[in-house]
ZAMARGU-4260 file (C-alpha; in steps of 0.2 Angstrom, whole numbers, plus 5000, padded with zeros to 4 digits):
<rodrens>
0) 4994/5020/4909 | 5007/5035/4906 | 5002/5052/4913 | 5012/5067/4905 | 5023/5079/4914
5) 5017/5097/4917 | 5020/5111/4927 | 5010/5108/4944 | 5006/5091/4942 | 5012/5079/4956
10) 5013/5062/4956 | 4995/5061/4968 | 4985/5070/4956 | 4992/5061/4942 | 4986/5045/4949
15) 4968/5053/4956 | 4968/5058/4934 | 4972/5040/4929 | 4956/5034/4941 | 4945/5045/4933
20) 4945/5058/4949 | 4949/5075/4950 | 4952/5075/4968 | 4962/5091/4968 | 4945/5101/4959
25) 4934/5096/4972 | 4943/5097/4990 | 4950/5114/5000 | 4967/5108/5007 | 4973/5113/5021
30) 4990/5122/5023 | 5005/5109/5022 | 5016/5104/5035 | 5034/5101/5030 | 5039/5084/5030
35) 5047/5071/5043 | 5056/5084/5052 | 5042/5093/5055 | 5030/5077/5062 | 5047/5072/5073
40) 5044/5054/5072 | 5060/5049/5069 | 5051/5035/5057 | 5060/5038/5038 | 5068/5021/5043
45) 5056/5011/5046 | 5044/5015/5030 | 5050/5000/5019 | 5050/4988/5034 | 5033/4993/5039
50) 5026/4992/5022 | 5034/4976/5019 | 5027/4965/5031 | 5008/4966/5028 | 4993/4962/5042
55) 4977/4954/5032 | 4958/4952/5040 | 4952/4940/5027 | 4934/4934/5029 | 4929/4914/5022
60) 4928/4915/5003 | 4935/4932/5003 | 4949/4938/4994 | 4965/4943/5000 | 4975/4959/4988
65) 4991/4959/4993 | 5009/4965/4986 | 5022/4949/4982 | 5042/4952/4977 | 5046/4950/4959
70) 5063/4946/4962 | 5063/4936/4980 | 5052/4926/4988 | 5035/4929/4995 | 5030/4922/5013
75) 5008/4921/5016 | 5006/4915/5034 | 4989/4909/5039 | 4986/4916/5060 | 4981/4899/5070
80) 4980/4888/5053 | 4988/4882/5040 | 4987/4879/5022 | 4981/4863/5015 | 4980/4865/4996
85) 4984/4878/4984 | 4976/4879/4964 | 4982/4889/4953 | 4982/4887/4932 | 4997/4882/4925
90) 5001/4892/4911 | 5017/4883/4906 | 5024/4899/4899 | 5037/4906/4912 | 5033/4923/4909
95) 5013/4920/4914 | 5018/4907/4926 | 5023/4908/4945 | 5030/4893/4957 | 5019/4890/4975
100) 5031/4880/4988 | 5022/4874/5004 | 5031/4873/5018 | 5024/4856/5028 | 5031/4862/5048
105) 5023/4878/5050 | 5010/4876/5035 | 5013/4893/5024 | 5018/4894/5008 | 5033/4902/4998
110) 5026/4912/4981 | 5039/4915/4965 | 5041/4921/4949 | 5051/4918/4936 | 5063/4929/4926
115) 5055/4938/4913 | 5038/4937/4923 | 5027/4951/4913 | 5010/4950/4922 | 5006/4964/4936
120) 4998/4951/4946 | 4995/4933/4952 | 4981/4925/4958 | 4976/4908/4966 | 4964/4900/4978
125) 4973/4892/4995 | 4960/4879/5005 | 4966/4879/5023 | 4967/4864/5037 | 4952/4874/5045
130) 4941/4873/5029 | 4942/4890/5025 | 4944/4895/5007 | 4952/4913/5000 | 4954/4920/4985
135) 4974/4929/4983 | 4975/4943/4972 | 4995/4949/4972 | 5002/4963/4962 | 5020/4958/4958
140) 5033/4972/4960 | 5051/4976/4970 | 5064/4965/4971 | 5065/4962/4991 | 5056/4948/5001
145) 5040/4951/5008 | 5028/4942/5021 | 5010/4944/5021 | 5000/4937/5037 | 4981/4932/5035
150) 4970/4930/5050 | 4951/4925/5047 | 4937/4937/5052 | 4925/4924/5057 | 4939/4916/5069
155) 4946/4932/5078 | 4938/4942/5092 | 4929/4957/5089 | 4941/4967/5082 | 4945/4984/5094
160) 4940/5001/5086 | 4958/5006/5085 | 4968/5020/5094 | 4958/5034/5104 | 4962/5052/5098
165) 4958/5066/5108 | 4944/5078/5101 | 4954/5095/5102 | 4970/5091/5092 | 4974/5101/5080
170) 4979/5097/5061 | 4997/5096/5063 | 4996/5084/5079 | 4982/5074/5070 | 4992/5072/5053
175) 5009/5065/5062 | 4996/5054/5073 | 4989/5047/5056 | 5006/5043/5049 | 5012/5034/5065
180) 4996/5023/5064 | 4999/5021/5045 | 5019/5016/5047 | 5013/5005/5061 | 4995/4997/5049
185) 4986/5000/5066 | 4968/5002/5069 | 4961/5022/5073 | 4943/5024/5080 | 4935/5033/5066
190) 4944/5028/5049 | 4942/5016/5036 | 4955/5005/5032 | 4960/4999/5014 | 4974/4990/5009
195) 4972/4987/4990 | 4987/4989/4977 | 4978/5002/4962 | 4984/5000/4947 | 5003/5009/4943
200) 5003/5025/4934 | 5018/5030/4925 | 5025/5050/4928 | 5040/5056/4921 | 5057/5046/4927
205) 5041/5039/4939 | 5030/5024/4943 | 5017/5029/4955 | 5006/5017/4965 | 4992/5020/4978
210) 4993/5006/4990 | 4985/5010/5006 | 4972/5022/5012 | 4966/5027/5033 | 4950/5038/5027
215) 4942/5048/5040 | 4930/5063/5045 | 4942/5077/5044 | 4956/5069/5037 | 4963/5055/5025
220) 4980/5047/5024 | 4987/5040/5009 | 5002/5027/5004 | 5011/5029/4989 | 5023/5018/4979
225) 5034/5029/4970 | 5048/5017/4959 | 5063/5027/4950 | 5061/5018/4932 | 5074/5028/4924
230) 5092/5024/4921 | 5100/5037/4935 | 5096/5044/4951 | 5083/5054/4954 | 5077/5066/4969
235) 5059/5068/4974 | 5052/5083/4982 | 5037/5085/4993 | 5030/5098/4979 | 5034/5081/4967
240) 5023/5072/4978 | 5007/5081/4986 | 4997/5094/4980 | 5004/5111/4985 | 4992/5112/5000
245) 4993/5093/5005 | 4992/5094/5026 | 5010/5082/5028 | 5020/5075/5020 | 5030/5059/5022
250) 5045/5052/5010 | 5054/5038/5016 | 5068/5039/5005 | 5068/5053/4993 | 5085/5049/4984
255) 5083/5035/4972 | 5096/5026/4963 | 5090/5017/4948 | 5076/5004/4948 | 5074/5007/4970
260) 5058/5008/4977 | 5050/5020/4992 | 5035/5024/5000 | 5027/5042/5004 | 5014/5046/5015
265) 5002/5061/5010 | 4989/5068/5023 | 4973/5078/5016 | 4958/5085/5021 | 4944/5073/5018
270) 4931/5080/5006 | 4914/5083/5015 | 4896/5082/5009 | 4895/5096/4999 | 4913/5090/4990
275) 4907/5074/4985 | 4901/5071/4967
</rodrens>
């Protein structure tokens, strides 16, 4: 989907539009913060790393969404298991079709596309040593190698209920704290957790992807994909990003060349019960 540019429209409205939600309409933002510098937490660096290595909580016959390269090598890594078997259709058209390579020491397996791959997602079944069975759902994008680790619900302990905030903090100290815990994928007591790739939406020189979300009471935190699909160096700005009374604001890289990737952060107010449709 192409959204049009306009005057006031940011790249997390556009894609609240493309879902059918008119987020900014119905929630009273808080004043912004500005940015990194603002939150101190030294983390600009370690966006793309963070996002790049993902941490999956797959129940058996689940299905696992995750994000695999287009250009390199993707890594799935079963905790305490190992893959047995994979099934996947094959197409026998290189641009439909994807390669699995399993690796018979450590049991993972090693997911490729071909050149000219033109679909914005593979999916297959994998059968592990342990007889569980999970349904991958990958959207391809990016041309760096990525690792995706999946542990089984039913074989871990009962998962903690994530970092301990104190009651009194206020917006500013909440919002960095939600950012950290966001770089980091870690567990907070009180929010949700979704890691689910949305489909892209295209704006401007701009392709625009929801990726993550840490949804709580007060607050809700959400990870963009933002790719640079023009032919020359762009700059993002916060105002590009957010709506002009986001709470903070996170870009990891907001200078990019042609065809590089980035991930933004953008903290909101959650919307309350008299908000919700």
């Amino acid at each position: 989907m192409t959204v049009g540019t306009a005057k006031g429209l940011n790249l997390m409205a556009s894609l609240e539009i493309s879902a059918g939600t008119a987020l900014a309409a119905r929630i009273k933002w808080y004043a912004r913060l500005i940015g990194v510098s603002l939150l101190g937490l030294g983390l600009a660096g370690m966006a793309e790393a963070a996002f790049a290595d993902q941490n999956v909580l797959a129940a058996d016959n689940g299905t696992v969404h995750c994000d695999a390269s287009l250009k390199d090598l993707t890594r799935v890594t079963l905790k305490d298991d190992q893959f047995a078997s994979v099934s996947k259709v094959q197409t026998g058209n290189p641009a439909e079709d994807f390669q699995v390579v399993n690796e018979p020491l450590r049991g993972d397996i090693y997911l490729s596309v071909g050149s000219g791959f033109s679909k914005p997602s593979i999916s297959f079944f994998g059968t592990t040593r342990k007889g569980f069975v999970y349904k991958f759902v990958c959207t391809v994008a990016g041309a760096d190698a990525k690792q995706v680790f999946v542990a089984n619900a039913d074989s871990e302990q009962p998962a903690s209920i994530g970092e301990r905030w104190p009651a009194n903090l206020s917006a500013q100290e909440t919002a960095a704290r939600l950012i950290a815990a966001m770089y980091a994928q870690k567990p907070v007591e009180g929010y949700d957790i979704t890691w689910r790739a949305l489909a892209p939406v295209n704006v401007g020189a701009t392709k625009v992807q929801l990726v993550g979300q840490y949804a709580g009471p007060s607050f809700t935190g959400k990870l963009l994909k933002i790719a640079n699909t023009s032919g020359k160096p762009i700059a993002l700005s916060e105002d590009q990003v957010a709506p002009a009374d986001a709470v903070a604001v996170s870009i990891a890289n907001p200078k990019l060349e042609a065809g590089q990737e980035t991930t933004a952060f953008v903290i909101v107010r959650s919307a309350g019960p008299g908000d919700r449709p």
